[in-house]
Every structure is written in C-alpha cells, then in structure tokens.
C-alpha positions in Angstrom: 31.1 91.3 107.1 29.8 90.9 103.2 28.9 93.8 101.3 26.8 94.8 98.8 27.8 97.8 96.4 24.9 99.6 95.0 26.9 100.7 92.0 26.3 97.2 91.3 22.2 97.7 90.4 23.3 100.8 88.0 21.7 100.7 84.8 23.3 103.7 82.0 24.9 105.1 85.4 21.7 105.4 87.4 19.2 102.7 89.6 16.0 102.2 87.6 13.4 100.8 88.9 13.0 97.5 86.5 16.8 96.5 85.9 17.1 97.1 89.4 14.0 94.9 90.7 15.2 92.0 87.8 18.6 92.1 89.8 17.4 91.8 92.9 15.2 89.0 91.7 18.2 86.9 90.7 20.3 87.8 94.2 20.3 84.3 96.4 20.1 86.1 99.5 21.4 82.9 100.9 25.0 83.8 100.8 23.8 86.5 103.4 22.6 83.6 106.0 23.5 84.4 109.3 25.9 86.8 108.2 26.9 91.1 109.1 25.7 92.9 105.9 26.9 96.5 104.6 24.9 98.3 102.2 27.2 101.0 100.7 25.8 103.3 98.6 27.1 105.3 95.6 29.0 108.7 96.2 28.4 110.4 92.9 24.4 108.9 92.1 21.5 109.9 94.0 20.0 106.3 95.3 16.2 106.4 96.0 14.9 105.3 99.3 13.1 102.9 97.8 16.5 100.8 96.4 17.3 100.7 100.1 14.0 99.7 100.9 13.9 96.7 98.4 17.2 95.6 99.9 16.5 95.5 103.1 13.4 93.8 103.1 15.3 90.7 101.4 18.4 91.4 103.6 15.9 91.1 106.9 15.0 87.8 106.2 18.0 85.8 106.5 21.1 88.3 107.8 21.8 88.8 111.2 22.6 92.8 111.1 22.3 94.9 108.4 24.6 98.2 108.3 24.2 101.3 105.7 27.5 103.4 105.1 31.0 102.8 105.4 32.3 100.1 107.4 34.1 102.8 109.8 31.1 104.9 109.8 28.6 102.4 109.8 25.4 102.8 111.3 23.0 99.9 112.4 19.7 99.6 111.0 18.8 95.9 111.5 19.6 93.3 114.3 17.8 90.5 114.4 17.0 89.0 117.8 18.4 85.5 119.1 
C-alpha cells in the first residue's frame, strides 16, 4: 500500500490553497497506477475538505482503492471496479 502524508502539502505549518494546488500539480499520479492508496492526514492541523477532495479526484483516476486514516483504522472510500 503507498501513502501519501498530508504534512507533505504544508506551507508555514498549514495547507493553503495555491502551494497546495502547485504541489498537486507537479504529483505524477502514475506511481499510484493500479496500486492501494492511504491518505493520512495531519494530527495537530485542521485539513480542509477540499485538500481531500483535490486528492481524490487525481487519486480516482489511476489507483485501485483509496483509504483515509491509519492503515489499522483505515476506512475505504474508493474501489474501483474490475
């Protein structure tokens, strides 16, 4: 299973909206081909649905599933149908 941090997109300790689209503008999505995904969020920074959003969207178009949480807690929120 990859994973992708959202600590990662944190711009002076919080997601903004412009560093954090220009990020996910330069993600090859790629390496997610075909592949479980885990989207873990940040414990001690409020993410905005729309981060998620963003994510997912890009994440739905070439993984397989896509999981939110962590990985023993993990709940589904894509599968994509064979």
């Amino acid at each position: 299973m990859k994973t992708i941090l959202l600590e990662d997109f944190l711009d002076g300790g919080i997601i903004k909206e412009k560093s954090f689209r220009e990020k996910i503008n330069l993600m090859n999505f790629e390496i997610f081909s075909n592949e479980k995904v885990i989207i873990k969020g940040c414990a001690g920074v409020p993410v905005p649905t729309w981060a998620y959003l963003i994510i997912v969207a890009n994440l739905a178009q070439v993984a397989d599933k896509i999981y939110f949480g962590e990985p023993r807690h993990a709940v589904k929120i894509f599968n994509r149908v064979k």
